[in-house]
GUTOR-306726 format. One record per residue (C-alpha): chain; residue in three letters; x, y, z; residue number from 0. Coordinates in steps of 0.02 Angstrom, whole numbers, plus 32768, in hexadecimal, padded with zeros to 4 digits. Last residue first. Layout:
FIKE   lumtor   lumdo      u      v      w   rofi
FIKE        A     Ala      X      Y      Z    NUM
...
***
This chain:
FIKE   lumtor   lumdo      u      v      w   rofi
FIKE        A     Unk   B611   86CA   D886    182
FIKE        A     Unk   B57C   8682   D905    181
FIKE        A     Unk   B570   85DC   D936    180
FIKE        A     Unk   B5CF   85D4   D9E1    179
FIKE        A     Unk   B5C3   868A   D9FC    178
FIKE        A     Unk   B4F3   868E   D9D3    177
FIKE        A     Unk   B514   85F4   DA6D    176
FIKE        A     Unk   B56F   8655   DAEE    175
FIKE        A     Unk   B50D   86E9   DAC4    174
FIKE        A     Unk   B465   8694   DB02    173
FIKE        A     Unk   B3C7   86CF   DAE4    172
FIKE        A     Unk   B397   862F   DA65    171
FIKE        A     Unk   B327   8608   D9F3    170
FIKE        A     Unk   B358   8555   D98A    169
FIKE        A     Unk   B359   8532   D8DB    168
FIKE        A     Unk   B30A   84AB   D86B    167
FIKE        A     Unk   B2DB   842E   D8EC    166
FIKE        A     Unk   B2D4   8397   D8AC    165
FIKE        A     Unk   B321   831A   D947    164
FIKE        A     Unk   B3DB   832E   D8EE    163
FIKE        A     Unk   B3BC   83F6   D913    162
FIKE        A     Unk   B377   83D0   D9BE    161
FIKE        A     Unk   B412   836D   D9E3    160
FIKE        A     Unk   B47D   83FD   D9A7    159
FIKE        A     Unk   B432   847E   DA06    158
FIKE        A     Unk   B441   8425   DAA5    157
FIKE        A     Unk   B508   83E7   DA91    156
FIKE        A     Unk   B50B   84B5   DA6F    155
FIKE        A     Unk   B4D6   84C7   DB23    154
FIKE        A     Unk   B453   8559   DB61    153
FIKE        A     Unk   B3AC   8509   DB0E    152
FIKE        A     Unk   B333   851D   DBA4    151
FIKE        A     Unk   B29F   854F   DB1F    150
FIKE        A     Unk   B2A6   8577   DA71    149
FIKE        A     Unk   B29C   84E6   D9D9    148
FIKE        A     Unk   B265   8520   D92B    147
FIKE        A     Unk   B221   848F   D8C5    146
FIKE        A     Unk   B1DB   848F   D81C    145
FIKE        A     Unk   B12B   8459   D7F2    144
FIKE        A     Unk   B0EC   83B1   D7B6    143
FIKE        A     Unk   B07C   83B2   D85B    142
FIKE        A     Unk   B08B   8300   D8A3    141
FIKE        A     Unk   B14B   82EA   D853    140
FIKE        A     Unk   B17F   838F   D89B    139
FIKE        A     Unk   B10F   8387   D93F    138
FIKE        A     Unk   B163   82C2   D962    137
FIKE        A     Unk   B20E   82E9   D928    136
FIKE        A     Unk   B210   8387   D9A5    135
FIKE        A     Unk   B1D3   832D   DA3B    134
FIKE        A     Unk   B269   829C   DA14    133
FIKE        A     Unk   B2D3   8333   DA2B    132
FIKE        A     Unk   B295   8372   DAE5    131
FIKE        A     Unk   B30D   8407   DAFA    130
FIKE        A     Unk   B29E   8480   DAA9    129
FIKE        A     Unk   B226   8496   DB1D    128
FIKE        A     Unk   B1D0   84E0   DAC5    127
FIKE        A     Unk   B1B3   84C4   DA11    126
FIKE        A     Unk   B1A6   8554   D98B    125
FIKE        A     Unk   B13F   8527   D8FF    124
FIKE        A     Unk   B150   855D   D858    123
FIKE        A     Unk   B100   85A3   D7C9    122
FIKE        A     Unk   B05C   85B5   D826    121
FIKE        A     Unk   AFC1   8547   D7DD    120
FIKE        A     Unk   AF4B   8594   D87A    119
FIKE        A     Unk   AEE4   850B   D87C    118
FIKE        A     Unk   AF5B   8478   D872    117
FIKE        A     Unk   AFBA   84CB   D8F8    116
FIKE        A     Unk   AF34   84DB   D965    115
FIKE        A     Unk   AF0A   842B   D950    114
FIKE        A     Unk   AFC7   8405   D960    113
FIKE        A     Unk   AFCA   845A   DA06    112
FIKE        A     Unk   AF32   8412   DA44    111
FIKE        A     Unk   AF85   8358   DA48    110
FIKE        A     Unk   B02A   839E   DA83    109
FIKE        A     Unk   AFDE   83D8   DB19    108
FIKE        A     Unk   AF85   8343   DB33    107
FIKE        A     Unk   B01C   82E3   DB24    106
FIKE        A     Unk   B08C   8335   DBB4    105
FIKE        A     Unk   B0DA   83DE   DBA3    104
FIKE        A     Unk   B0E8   8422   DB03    103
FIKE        A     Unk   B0EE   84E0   DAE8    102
FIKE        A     Unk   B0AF   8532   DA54    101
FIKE        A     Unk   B0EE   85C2   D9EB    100
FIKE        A     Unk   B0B0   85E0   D947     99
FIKE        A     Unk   B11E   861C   D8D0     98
FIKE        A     Unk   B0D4   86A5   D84B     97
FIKE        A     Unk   B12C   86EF   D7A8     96
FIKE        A     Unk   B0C4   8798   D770     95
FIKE        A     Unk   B05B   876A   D6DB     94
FIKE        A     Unk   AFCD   87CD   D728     93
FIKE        A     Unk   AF57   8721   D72A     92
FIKE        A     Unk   AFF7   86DC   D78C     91
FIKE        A     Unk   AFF5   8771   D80E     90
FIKE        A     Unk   AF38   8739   D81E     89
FIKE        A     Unk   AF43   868F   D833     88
FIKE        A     Unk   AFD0   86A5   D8C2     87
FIKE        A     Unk   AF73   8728   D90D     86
FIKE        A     Unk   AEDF   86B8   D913     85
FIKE        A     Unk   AF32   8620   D94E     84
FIKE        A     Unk   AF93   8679   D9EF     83
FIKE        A     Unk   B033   861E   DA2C     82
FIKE        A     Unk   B07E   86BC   D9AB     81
FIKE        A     Unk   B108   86E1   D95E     80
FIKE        A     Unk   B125   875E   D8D1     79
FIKE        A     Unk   B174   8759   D83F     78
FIKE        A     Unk   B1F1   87DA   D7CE     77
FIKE        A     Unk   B1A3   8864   D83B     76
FIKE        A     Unk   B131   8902   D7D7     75
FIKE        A     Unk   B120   896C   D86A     74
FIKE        A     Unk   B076   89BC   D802     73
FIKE        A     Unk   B028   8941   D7BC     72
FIKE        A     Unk   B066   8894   D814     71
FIKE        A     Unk   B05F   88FA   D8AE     70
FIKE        A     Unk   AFAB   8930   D8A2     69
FIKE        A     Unk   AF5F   888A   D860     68
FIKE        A     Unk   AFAA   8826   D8E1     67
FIKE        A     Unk   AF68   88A7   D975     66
FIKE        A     Unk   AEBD   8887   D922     65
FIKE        A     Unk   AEEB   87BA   D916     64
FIKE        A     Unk   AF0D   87DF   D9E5     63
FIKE        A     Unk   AF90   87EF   DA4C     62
FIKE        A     Unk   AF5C   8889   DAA0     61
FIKE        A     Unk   AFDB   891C   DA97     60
FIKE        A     Unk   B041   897B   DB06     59
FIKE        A     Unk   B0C0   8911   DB3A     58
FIKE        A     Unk   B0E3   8887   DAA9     57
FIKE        A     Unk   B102   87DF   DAE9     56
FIKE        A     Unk   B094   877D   DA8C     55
FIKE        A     Unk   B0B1   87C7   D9DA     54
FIKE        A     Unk   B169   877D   D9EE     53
FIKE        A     Unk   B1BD   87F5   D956     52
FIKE        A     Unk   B201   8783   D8CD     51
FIKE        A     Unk   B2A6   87F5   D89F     50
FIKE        A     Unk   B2EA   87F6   D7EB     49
FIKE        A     Unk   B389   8842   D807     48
FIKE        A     Unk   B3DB   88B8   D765     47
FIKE        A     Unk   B427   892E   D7F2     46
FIKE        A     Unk   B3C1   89CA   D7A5     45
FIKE        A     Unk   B322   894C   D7C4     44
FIKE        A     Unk   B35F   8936   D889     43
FIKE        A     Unk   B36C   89F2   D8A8     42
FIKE        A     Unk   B2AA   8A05   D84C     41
FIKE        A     Unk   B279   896E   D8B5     40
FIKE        A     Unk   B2B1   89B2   D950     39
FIKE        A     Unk   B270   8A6B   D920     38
FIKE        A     Unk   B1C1   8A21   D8F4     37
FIKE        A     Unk   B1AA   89B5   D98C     36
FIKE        A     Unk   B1E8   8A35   D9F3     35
FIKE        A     Unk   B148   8A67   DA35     34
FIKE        A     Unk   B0F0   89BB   DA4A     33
FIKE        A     Unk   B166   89A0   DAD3     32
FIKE        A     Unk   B1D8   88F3   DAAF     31
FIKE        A     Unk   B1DC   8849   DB15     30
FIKE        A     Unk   B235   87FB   DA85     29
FIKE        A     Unk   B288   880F   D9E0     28
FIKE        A     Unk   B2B0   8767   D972     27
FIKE        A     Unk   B341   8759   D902     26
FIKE        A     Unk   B367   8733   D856     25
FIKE        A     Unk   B3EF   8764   D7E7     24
FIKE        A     Unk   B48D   8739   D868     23
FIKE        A     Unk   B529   875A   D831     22
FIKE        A     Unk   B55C   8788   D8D7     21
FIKE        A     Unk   B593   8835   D92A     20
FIKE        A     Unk   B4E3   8871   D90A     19
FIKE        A     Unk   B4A7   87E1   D98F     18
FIKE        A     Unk   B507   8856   DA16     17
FIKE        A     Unk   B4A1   8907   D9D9     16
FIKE        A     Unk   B40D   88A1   D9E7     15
FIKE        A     Unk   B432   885C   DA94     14
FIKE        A     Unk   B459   8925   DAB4     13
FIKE        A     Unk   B3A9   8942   DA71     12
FIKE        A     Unk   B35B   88CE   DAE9     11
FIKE        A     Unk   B2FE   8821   DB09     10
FIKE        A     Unk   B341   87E1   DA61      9
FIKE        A     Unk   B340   8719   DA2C      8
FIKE        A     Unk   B3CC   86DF   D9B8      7
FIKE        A     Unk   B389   8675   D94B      6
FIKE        A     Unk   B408   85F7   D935      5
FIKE        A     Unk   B414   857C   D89F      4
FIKE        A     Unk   B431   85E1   D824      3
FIKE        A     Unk   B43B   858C   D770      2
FIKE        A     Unk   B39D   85B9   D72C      1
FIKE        A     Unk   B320   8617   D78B      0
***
């Protein structure tokens, strides 16, 4: 993802239509029908955005390595995300970019996560909460894998400690902050 920092994170086509004001290359689509997967991606390909599309939060359509298989072929995302291991193995076995989503609440929790993780090889992992930085040093340099950090980030103070933490971008619904780092 290069030089962007901010992901900005889309919960509806008018957030899309707001994040096409930025320079943004990369976003992530949320909470979408399965029947407009192909005309959202379709409107976001003739904007030159490479979209993730959160696998998880699809209506419509089980999040399974089935489901995986389906959208990779025929939606055709940049990436996909995924708290799921064996979507996340097979968008990667598809060539389709996978992050795998895990949330870290106390030790156990990150214990299993970076078992999963180590079975499911994504190409990154996005952290949540991401307003715990010395949480994302610990999964980076435990897992060798880069850091995307979501969760109750709403202050650029918050982005920018998770970015000197590891983290190599941030997912964010809020305007205030695609403003603050967009161009």
């Amino acid at each position: 993802m290069g030089e962007q920092k901010i992901l900005p994170a889309i919960h509806s086509m008018k957030d899309f239509d707001k994040m096409l004001k930025y320079s943004f290359e990369y976003g992530v689509f949320l909470d979408l029908h399965v029947g407009m997967l192909k005309s959202v991606f379709a409107y976001a390909n003739q904007h030159d955005k490479k979209m993730f599309l959160h696998m998880d939060l699809i209506q419509g359509l089980s999040n399974n390595e089935y489901a995986a298989e389906y959208i990779c072929q025929t939606v055709k995302p940049y990436g996909i995300i995924s708290t799921r291991k064996n979507v996340i193995k097979r968008a990667r076995e598809l060539n389709v970019k996978a992050i795998q989503r895990t949330f870290v609440i106390d030790s156990n929790a990150f214990k299993r996560s970076v078992e999963q993780i180590r079975h499911s090889d994504p190409d990154y992992i996005e952290l949540l909460p991401g307003v715990i930085p010395k949480m994302i040093g610990r999964m980076k340099e435990e897992t060798g894998k880069p850091i995307i950090a979501g969760g109750l980030i709403d202050h650029h103070d918050e982005v920018f400690s998770a970015l000197e933490a590891g983290a190599s971008a941030i997912t964010t619904s809020s305007k205030e902050l695609w403003s603050y780092f967009g161009k």
